[in-house]
PDB file of N, H, CA, C and O in Angstrom:
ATOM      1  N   UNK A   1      21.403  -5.751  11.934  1.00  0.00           N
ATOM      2  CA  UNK A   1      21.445  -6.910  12.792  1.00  0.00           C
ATOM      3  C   UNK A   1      20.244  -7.787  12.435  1.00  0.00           C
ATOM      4  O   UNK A   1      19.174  -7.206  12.255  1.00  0.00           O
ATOM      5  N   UNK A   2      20.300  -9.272  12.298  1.00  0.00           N
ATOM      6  H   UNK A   2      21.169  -9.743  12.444  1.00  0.00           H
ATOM      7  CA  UNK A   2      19.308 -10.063  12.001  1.00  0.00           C
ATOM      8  C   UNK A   2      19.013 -10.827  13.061  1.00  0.00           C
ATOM      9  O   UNK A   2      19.961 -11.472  13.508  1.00  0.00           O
ATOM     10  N   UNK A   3      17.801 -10.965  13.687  1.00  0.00           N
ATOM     11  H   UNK A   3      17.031 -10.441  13.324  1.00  0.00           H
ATOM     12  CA  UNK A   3      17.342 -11.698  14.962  1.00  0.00           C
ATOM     13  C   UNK A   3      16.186 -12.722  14.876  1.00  0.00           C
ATOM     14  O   UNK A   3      15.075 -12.475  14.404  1.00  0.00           O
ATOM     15  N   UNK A   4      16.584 -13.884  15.384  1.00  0.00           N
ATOM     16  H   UNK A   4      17.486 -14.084  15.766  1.00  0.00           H
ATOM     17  CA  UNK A   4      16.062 -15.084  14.972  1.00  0.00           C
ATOM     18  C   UNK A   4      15.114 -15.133  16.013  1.00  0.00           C
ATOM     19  O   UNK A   4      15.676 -14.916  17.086  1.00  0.00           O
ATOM     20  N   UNK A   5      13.417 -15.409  16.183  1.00  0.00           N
ATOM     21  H   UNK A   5      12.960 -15.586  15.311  1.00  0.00           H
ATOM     22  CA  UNK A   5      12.971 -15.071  17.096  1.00  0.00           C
ATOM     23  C   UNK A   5      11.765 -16.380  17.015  1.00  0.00           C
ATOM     24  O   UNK A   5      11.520 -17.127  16.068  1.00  0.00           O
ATOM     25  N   UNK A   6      11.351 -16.342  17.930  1.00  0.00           N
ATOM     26  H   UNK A   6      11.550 -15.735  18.699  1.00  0.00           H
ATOM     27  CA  UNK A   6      10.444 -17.334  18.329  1.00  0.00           C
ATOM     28  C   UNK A   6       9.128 -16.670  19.470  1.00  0.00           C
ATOM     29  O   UNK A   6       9.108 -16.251  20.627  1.00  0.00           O
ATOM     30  N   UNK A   7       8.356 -16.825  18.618  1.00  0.00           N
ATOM     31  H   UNK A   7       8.373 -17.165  17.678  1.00  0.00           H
ATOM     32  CA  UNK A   7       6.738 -15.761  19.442  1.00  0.00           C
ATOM     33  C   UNK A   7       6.239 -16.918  20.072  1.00  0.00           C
ATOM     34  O   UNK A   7       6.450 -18.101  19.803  1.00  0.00           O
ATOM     35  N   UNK A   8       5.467 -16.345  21.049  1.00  0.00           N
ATOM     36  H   UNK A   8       5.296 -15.384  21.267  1.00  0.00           H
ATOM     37  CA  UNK A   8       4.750 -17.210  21.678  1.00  0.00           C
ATOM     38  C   UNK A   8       3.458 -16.146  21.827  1.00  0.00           C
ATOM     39  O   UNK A   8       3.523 -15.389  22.796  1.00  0.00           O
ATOM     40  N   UNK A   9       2.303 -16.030  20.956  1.00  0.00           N
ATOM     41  H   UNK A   9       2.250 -16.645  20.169  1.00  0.00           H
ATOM     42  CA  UNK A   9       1.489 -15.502  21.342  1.00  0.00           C
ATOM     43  C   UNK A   9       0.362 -15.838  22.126  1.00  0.00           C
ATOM     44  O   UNK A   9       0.027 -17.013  22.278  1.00  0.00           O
ATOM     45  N   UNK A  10      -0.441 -14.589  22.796  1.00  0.00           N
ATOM     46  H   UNK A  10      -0.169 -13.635  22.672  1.00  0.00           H
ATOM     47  CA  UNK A  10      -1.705 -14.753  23.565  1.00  0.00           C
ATOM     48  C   UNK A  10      -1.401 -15.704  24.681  1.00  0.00           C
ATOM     49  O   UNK A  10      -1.896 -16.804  24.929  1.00  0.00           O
ATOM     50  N   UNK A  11      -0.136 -14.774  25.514  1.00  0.00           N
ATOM     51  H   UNK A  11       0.265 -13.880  25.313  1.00  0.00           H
ATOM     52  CA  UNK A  11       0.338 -15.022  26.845  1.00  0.00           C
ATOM     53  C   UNK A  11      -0.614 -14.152  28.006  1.00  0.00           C
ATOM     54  O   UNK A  11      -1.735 -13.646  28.060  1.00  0.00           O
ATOM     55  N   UNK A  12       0.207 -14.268  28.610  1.00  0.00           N
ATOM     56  H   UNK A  12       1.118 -14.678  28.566  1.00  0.00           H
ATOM     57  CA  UNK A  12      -0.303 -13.466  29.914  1.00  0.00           C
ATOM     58  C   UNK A  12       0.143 -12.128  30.159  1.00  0.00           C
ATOM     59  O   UNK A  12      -0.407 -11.088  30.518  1.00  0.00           O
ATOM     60  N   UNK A  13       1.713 -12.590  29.748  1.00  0.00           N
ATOM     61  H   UNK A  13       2.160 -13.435  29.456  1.00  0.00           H
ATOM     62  CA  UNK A  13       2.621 -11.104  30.227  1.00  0.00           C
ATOM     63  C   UNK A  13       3.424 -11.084  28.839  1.00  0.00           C
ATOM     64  O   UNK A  13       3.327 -11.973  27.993  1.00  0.00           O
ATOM     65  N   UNK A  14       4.259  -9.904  28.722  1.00  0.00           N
ATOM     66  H   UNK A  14       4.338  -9.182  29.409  1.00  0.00           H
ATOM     67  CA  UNK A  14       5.123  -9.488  27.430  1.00  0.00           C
ATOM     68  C   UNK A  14       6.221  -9.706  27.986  1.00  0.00           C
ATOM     69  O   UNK A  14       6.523  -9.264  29.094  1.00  0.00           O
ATOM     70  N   UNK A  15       7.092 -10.567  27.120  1.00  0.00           N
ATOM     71  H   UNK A  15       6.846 -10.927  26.220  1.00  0.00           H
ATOM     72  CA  UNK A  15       8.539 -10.917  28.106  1.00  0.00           C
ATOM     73  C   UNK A  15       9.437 -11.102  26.792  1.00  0.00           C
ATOM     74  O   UNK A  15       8.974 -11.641  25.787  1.00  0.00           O
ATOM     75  N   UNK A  16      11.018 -10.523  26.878  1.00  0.00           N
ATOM     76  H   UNK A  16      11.394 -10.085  27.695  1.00  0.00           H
ATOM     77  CA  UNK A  16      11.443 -11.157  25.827  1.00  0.00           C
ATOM     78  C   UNK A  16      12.705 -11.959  26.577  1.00  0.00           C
ATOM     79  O   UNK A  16      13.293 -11.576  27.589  1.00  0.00           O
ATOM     80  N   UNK A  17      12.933 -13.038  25.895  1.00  0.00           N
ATOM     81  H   UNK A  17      12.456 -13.350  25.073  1.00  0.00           H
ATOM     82  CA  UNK A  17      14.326 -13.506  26.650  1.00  0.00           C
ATOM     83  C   UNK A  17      15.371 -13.971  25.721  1.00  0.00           C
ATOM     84  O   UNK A  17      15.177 -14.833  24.864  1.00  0.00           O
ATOM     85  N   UNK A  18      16.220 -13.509  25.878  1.00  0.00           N
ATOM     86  H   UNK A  18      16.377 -12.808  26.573  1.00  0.00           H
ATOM     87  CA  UNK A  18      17.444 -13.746  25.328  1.00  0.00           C
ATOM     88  C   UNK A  18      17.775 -15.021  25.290  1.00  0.00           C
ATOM     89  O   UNK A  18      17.820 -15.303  26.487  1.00  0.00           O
ATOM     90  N   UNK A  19      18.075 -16.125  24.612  1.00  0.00           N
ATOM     91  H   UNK A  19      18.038 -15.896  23.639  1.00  0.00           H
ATOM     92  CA  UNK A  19      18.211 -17.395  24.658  1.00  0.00           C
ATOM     93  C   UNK A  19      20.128 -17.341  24.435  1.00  0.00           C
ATOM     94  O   UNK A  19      20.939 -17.379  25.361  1.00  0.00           O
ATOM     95  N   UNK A  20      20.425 -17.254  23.069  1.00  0.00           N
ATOM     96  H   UNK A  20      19.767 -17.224  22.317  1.00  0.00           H
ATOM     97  CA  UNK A  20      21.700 -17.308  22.896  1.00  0.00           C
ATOM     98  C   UNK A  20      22.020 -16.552  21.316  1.00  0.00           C
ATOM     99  O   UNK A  20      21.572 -16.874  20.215  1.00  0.00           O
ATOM    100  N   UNK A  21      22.848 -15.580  21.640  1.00  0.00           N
ATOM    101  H   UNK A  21      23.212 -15.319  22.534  1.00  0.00           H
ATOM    102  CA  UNK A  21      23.410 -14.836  20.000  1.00  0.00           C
ATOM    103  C   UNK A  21      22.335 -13.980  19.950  1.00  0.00           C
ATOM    104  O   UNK A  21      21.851 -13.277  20.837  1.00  0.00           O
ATOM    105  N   UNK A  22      21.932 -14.173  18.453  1.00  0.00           N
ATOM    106  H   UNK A  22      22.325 -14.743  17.732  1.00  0.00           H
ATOM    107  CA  UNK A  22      20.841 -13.181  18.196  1.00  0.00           C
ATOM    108  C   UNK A  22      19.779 -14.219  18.335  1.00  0.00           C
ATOM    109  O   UNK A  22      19.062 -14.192  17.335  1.00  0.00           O
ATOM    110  N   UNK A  23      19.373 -15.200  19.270  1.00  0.00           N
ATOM    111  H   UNK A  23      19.955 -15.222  20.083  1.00  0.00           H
ATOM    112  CA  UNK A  23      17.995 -15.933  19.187  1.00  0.00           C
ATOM    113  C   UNK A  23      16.887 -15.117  20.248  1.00  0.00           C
ATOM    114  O   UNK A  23      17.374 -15.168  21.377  1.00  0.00           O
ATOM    115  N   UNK A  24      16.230 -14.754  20.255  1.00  0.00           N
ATOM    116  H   UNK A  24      15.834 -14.713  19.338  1.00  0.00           H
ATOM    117  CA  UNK A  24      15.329 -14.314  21.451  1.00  0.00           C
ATOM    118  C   UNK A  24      13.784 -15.807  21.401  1.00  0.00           C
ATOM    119  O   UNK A  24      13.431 -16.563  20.497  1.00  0.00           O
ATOM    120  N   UNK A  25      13.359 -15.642  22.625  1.00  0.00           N
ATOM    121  H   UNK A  25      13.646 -15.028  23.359  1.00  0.00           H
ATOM    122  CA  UNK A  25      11.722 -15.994  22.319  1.00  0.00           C
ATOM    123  C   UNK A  25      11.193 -15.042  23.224  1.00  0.00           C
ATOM    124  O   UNK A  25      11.487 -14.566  24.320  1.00  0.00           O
ATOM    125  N   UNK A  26      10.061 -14.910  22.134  1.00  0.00           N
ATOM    126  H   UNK A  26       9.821 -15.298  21.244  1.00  0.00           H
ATOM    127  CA  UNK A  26       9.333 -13.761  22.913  1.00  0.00           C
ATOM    128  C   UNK A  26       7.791 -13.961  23.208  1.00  0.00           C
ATOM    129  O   UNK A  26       7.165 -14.603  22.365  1.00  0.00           O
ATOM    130  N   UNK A  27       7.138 -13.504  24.266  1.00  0.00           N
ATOM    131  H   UNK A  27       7.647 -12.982  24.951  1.00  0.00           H
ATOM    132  CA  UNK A  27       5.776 -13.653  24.926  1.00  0.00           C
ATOM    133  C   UNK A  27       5.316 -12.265  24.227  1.00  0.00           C
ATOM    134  O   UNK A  27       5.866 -11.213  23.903  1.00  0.00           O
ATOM    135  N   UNK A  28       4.143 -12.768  24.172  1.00  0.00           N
ATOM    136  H   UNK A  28       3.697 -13.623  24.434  1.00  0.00           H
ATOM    137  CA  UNK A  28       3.084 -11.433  23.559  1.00  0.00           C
ATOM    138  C   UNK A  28       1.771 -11.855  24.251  1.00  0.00           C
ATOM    139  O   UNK A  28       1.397 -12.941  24.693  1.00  0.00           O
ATOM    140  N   UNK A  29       1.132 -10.496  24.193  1.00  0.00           N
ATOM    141  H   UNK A  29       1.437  -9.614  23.834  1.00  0.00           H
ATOM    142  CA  UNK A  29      -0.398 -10.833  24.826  1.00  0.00           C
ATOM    143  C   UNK A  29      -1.219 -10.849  23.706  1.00  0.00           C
ATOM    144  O   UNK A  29      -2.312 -11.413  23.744  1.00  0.00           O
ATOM    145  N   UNK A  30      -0.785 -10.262  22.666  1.00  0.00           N
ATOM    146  H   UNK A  30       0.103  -9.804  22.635  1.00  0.00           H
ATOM    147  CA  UNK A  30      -1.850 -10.554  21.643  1.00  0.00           C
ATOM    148  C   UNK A  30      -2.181 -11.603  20.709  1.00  0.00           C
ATOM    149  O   UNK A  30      -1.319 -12.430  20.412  1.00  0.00           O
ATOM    150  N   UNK A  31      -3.228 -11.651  20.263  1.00  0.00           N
ATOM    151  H   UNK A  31      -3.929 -10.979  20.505  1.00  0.00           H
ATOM    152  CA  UNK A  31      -3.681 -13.079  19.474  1.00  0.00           C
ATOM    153  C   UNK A  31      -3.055 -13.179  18.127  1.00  0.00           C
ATOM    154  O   UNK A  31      -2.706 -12.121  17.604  1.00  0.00           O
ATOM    155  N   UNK A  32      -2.858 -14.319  17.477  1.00  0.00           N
ATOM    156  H   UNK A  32      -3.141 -15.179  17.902  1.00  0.00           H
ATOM    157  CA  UNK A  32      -2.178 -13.861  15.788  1.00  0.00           C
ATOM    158  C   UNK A  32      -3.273 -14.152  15.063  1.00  0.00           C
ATOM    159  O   UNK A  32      -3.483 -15.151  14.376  1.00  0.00           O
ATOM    160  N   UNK A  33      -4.306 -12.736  15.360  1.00  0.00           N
ATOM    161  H   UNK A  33      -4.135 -11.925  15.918  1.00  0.00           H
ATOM    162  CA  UNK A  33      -5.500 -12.822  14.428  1.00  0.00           C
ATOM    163  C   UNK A  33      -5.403 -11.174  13.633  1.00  0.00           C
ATOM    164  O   UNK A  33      -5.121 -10.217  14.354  1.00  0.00           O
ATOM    165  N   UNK A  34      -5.547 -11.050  12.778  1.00  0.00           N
ATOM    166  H   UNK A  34      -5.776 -11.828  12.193  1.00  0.00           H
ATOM    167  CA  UNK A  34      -5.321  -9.581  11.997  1.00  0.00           C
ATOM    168  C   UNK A  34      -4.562  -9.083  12.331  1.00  0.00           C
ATOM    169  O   UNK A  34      -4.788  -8.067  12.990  1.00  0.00           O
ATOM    170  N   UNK A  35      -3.029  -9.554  12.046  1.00  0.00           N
ATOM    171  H   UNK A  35      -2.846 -10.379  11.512  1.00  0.00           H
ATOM    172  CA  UNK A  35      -1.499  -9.079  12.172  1.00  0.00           C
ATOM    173  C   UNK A  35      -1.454  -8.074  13.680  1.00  0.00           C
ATOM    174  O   UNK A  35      -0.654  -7.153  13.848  1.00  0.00           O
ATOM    175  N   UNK A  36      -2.602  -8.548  14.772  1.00  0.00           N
ATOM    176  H   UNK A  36      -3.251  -9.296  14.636  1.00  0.00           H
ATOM    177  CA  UNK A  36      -2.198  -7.991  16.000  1.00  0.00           C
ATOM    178  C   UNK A  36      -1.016  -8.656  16.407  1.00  0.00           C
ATOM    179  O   UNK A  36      -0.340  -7.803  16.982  1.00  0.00           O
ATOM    180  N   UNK A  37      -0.348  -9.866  16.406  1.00  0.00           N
ATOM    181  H   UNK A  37      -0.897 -10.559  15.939  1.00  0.00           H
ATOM    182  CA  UNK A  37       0.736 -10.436  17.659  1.00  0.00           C
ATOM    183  C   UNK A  37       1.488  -9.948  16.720  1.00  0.00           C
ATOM    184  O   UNK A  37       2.384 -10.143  17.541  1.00  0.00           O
ATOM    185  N   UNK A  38       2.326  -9.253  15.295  1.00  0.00           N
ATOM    186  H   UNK A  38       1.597  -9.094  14.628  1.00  0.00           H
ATOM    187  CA  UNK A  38       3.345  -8.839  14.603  1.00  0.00           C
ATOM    188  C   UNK A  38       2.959  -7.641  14.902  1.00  0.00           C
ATOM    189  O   UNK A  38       3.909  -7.355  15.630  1.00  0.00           O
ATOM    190  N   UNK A  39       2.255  -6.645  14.909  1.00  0.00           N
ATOM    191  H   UNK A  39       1.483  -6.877  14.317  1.00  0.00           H
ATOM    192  CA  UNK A  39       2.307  -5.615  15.362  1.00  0.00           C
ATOM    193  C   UNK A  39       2.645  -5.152  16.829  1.00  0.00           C
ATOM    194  O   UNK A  39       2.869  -3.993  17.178  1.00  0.00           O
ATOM    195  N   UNK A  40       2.640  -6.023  17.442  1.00  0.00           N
ATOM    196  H   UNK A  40       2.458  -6.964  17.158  1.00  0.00           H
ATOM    197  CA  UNK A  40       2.809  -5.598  18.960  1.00  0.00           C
ATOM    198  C   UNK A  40       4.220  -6.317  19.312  1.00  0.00           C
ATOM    199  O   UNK A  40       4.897  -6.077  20.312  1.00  0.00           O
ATOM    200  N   UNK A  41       4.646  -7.611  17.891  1.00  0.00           N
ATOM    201  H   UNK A  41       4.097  -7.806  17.078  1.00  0.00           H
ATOM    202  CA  UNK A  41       6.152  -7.346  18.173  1.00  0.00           C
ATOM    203  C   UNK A  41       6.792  -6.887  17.807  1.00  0.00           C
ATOM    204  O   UNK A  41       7.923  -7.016  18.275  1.00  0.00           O
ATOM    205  N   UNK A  42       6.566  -6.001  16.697  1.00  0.00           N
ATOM    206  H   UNK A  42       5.647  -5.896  16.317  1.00  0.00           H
ATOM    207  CA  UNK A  42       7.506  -5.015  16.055  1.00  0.00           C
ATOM    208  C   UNK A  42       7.424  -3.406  17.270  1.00  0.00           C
ATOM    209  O   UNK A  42       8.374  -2.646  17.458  1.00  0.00           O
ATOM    210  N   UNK A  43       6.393  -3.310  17.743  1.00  0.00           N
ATOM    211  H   UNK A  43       5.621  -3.928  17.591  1.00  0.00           H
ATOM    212  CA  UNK A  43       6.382  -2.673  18.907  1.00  0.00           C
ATOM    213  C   UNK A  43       7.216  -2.558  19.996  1.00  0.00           C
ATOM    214  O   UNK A  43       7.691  -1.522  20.461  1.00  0.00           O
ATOM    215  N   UNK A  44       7.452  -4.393  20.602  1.00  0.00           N
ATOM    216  H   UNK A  44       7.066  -5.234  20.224  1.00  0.00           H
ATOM    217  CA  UNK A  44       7.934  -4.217  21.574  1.00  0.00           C
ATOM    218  C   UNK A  44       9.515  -4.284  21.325  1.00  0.00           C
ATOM    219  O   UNK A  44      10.316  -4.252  22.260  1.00  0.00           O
ATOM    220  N   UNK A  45       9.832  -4.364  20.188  1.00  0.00           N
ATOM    221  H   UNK A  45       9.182  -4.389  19.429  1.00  0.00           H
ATOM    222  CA  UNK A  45      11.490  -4.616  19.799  1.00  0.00           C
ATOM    223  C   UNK A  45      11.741  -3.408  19.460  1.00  0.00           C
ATOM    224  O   UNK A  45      12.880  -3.217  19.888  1.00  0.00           O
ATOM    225  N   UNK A  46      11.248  -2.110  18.760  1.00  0.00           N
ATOM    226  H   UNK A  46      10.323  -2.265  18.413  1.00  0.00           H
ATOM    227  CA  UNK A  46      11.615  -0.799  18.863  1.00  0.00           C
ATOM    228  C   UNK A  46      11.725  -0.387  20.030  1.00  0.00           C
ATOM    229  O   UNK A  46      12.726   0.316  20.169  1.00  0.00           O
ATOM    230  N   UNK A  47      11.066  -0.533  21.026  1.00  0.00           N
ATOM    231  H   UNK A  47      10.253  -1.104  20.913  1.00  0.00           H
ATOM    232  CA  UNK A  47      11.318  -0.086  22.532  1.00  0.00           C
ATOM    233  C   UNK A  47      12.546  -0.724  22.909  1.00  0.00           C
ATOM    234  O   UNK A  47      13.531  -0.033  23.166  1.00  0.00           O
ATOM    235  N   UNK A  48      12.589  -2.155  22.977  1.00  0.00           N
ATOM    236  H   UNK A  48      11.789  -2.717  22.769  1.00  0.00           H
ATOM    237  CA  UNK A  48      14.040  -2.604  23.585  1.00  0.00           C
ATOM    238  C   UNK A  48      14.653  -2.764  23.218  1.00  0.00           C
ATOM    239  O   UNK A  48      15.504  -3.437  23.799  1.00  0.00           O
ATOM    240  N   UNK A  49      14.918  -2.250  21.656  1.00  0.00           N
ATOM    241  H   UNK A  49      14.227  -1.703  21.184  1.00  0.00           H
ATOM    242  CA  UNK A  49      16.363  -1.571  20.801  1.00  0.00           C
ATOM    243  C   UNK A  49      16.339  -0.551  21.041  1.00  0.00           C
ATOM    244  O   UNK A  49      17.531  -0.252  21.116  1.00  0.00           O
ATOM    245  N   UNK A  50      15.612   0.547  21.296  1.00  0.00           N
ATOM    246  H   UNK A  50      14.643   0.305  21.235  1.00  0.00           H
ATOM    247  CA  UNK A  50      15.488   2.162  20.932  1.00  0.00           C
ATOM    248  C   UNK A  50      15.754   2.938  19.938  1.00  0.00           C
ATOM    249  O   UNK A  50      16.287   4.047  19.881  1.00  0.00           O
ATOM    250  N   UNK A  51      15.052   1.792  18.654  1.00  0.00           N
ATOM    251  H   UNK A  51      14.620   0.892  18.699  1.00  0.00           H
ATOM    252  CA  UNK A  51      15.247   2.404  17.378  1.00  0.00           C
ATOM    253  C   UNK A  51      13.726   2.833  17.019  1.00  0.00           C
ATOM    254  O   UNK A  51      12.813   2.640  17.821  1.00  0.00           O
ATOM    255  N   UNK A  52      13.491   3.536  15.526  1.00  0.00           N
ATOM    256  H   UNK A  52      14.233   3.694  14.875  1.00  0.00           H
ATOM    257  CA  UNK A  52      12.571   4.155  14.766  1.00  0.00           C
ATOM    258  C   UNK A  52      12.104   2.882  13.970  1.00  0.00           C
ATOM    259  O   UNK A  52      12.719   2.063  13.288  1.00  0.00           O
ATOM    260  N   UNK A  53      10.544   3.055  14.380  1.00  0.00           N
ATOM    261  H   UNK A  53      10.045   3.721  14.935  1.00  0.00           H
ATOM    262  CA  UNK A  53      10.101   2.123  13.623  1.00  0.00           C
ATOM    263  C   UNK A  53       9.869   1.602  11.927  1.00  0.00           C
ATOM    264  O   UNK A  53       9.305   0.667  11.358  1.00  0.00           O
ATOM    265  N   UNK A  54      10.654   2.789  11.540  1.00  0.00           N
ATOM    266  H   UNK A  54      11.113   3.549  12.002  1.00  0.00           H
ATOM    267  CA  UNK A  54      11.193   2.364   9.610  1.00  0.00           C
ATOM    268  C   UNK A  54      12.206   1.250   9.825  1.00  0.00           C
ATOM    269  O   UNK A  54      12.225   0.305   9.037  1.00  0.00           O
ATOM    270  N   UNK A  55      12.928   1.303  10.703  1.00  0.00           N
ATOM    271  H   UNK A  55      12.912   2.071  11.343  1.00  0.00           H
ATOM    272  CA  UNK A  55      14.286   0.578  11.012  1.00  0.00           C
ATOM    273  C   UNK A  55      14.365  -1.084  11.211  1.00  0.00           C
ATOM    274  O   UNK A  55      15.292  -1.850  10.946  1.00  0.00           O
ATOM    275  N   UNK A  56      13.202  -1.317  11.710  1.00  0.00           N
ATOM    276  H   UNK A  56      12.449  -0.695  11.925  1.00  0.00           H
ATOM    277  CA  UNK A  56      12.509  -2.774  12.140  1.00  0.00           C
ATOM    278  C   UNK A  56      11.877  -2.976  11.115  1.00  0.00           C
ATOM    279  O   UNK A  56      11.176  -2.031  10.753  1.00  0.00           O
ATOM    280  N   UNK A  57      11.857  -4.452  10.106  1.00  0.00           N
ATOM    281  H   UNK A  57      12.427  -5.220  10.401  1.00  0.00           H
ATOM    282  CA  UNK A  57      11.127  -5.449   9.452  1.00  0.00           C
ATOM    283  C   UNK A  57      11.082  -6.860   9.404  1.00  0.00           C
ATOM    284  O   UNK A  57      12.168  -7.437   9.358  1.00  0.00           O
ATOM    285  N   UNK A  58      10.178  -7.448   9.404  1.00  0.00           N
ATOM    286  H   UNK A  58       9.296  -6.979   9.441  1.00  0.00           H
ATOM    287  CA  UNK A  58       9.789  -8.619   9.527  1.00  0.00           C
ATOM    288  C   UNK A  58      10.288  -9.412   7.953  1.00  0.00           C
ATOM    289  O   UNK A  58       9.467  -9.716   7.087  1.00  0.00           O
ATOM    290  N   UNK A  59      11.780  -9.649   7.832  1.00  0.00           N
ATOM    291  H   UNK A  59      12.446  -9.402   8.536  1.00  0.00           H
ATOM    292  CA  UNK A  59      12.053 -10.829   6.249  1.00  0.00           C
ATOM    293  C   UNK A  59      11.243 -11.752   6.108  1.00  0.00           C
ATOM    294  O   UNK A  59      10.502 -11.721   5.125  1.00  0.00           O
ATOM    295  N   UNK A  60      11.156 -12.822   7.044  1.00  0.00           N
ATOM    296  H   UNK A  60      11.758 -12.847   7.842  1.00  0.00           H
ATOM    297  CA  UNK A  60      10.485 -14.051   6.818  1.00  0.00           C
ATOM    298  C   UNK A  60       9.553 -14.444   8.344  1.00  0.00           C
ATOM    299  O   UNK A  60       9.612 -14.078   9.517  1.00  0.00           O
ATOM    300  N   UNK A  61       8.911 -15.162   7.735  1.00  0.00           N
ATOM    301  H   UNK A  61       8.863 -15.460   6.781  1.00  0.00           H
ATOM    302  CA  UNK A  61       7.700 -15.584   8.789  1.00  0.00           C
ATOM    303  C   UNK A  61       6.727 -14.808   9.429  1.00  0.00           C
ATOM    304  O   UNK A  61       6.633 -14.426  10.595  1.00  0.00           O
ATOM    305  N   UNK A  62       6.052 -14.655   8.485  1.00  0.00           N
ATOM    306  H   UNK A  62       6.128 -14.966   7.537  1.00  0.00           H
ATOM    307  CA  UNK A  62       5.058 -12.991   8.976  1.00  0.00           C
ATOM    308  C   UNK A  62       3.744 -13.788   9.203  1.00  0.00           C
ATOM    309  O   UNK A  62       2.792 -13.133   9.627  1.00  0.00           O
ATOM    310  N   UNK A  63       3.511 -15.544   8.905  1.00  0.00           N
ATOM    311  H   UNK A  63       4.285 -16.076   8.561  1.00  0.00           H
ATOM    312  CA  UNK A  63       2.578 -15.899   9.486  1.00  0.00           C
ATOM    313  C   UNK A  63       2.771 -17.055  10.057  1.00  0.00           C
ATOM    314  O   UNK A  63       1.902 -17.909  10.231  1.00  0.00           O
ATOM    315  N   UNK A  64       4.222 -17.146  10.455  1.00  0.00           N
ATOM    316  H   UNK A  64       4.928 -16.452  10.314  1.00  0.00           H
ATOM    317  CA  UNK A  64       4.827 -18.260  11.167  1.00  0.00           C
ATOM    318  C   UNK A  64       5.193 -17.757  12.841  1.00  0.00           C
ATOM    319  O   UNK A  64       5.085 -16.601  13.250  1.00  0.00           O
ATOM    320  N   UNK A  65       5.693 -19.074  13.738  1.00  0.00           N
ATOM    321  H   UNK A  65       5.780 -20.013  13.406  1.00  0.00           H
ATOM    322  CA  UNK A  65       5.875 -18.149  14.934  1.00  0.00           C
ATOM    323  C   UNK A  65       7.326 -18.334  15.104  1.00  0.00           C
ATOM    324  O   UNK A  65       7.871 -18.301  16.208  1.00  0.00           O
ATOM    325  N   UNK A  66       8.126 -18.588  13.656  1.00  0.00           N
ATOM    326  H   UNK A  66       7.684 -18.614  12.759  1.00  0.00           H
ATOM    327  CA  UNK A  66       9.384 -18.678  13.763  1.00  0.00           C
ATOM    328  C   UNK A  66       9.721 -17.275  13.069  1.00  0.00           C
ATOM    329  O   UNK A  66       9.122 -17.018  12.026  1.00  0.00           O
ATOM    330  N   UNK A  67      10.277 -16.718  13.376  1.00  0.00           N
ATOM    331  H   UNK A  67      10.764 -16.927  14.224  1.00  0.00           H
ATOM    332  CA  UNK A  67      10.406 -15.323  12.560  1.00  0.00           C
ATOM    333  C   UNK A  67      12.283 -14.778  12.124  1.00  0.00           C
ATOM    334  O   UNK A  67      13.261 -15.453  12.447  1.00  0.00           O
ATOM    335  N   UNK A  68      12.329 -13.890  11.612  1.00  0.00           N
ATOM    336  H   UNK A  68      11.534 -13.341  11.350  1.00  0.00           H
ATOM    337  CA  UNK A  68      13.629 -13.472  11.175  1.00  0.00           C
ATOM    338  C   UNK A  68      13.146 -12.026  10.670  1.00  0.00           C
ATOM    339  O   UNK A  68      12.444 -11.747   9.698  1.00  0.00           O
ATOM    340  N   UNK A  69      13.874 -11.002  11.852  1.00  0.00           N
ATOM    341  H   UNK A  69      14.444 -11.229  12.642  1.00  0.00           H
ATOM    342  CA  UNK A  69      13.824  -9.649  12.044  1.00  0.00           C
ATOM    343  C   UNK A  69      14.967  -9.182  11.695  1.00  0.00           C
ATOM    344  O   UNK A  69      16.024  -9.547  12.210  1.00  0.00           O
ATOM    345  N   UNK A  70      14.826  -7.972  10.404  1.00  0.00           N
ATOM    346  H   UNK A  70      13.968  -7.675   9.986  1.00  0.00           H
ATOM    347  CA  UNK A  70      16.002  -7.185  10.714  1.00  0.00           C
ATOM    348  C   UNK A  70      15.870  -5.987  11.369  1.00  0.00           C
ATOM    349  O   UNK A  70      14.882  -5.272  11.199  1.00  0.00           O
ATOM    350  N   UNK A  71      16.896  -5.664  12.201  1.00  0.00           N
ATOM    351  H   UNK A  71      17.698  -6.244  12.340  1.00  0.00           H
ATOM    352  CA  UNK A  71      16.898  -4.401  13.006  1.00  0.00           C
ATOM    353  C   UNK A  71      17.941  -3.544  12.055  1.00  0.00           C
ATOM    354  O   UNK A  71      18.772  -4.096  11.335  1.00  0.00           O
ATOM    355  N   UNK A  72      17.752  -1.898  12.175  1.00  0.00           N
ATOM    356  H   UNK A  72      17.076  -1.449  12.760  1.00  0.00           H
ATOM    357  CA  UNK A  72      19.324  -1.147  11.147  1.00  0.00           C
ATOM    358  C   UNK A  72      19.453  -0.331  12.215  1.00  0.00           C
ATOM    359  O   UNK A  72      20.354   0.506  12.248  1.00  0.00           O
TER     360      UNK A  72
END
């Protein structure tokens, strides 16, 4: 599954919301300073898939806040 996502880092709270299809935007508390806000979203999308984290990668935008995730 490929998921089109939109970060919003160094929020308040961790929220993801479903917009439409596979689009999410998602809140993070962490900063996008030393791949903390991609680490804590590859975090929070193994939890609310309930997959293994080999399974989750980041294709494109690994220093953008437009991103494109594949989930397997």
């Amino acid at each position: 599954m490929i998921l089109k996502i939109k970060v919003k880092p160094n929020s308040r709270k961790q929220e993801i919301e479903k917009i439409e299809g596979e689009n999410y935007k998602i809140s993070l508390k962490s900063k996008p300073k030393d791949n903390k806000a991609n680490i804590e979203l590859l975090k929070l999308l193994k939890k609310h898939f309930n997959v293994e984290s080999k399974n989750i990668k980041i294709i494109k935008g690994l220093k953008s806040r437009n991103k494109i995730i594949e989930v397997k």
